[in-house]
C-alpha positions as CSV (number, residue, x, y, z in Angstrom):
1,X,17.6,44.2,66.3
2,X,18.9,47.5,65.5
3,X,21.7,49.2,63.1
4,X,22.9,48.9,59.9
5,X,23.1,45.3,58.1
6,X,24.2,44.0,54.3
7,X,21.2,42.8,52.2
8,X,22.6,40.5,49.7
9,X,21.0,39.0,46.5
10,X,22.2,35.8,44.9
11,X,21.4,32.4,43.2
12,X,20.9,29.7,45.4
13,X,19.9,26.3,43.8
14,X,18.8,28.3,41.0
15,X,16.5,30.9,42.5
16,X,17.2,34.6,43.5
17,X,17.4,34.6,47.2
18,X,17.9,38.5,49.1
19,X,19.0,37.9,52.7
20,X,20.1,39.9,55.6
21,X,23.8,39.3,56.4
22,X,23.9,39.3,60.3
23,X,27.4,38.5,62.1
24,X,28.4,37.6,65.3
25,X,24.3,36.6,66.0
26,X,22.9,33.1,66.7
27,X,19.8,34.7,64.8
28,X,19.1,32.8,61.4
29,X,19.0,35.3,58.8
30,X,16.0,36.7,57.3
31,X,15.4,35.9,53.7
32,X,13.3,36.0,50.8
33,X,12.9,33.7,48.1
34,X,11.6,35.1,44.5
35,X,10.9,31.3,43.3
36,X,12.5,32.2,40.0
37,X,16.1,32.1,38.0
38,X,14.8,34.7,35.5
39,X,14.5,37.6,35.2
40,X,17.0,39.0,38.2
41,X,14.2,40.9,40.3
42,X,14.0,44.5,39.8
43,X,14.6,46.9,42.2
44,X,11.3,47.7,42.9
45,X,10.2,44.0,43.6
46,X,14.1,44.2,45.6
47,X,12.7,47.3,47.8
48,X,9.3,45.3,48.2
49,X,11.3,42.1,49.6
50,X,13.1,44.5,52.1
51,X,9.7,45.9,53.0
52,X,8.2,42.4,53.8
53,X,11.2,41.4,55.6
54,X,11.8,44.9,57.9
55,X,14.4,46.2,56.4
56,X,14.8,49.6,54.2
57,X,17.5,51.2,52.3
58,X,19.6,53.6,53.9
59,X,19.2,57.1,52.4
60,X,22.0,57.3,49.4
61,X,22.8,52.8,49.4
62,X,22.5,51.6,46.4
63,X,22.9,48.6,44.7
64,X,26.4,46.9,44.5
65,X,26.8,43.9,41.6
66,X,30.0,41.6,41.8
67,X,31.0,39.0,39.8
68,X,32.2,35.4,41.2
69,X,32.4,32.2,39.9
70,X,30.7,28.6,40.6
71,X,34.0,27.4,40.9
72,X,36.8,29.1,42.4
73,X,39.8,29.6,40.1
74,X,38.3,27.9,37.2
75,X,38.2,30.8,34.3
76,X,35.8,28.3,32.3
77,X,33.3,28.2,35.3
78,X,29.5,29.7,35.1
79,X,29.4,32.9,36.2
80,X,27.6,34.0,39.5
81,X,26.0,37.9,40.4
82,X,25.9,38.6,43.6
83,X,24.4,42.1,44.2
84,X,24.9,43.6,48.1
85,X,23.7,47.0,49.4
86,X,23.1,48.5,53.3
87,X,20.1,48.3,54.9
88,X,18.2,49.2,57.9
89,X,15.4,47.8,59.9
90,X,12.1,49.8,59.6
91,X,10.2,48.5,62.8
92,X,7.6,46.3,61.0
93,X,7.7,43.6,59.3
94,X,10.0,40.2,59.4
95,X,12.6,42.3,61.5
96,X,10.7,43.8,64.3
């Protein structure tokens, strides 16, 4: 696996999950699971995530935050963070 991939960082059942977005593969996505709702990691515990699962930051990505909601088109409905940047595999690690 070479190239450039999305990292993304999101909620899922209540924990912040980072995972590697990889289309048009039958590979399941890498992922890591901070086992916690609070605080939303830090970068540095972000970067270490990437690290343990072969994967890097590409020189000049940064961090990207969006806003979406647990249920579409309902104003009312708790707010979700998604955060996404671009990322490349480092040759060691989960990814090699």
């Amino acid at each position: 696996m070479a190239g450039e991939f999305t990292a993304q960082l999101s909620t899922r059942m209540g924990y912040w999950r980072l995972y590697m977005v990889l289309l048009n593969t039958t590979e399941r996505w890498p992922e890591y699971d901070f086992g916690r709702a609070v605080p939303v990691p830090t970068y540095t515990e972000r970067t270490e995530a990437l690290s343990a699962l072969g994967f890097e930051l590409v020189p000049g990505a940064a961090w990207q935050w969006v806003e979406d909601s647990e249920i579409p088109d309902d104003l009312a409905s708790p707010v979700l963070l998604i955060a996404a940047t671009t990322v490349r595999t480092t040759g060691v690690g989960g990814a090699a």
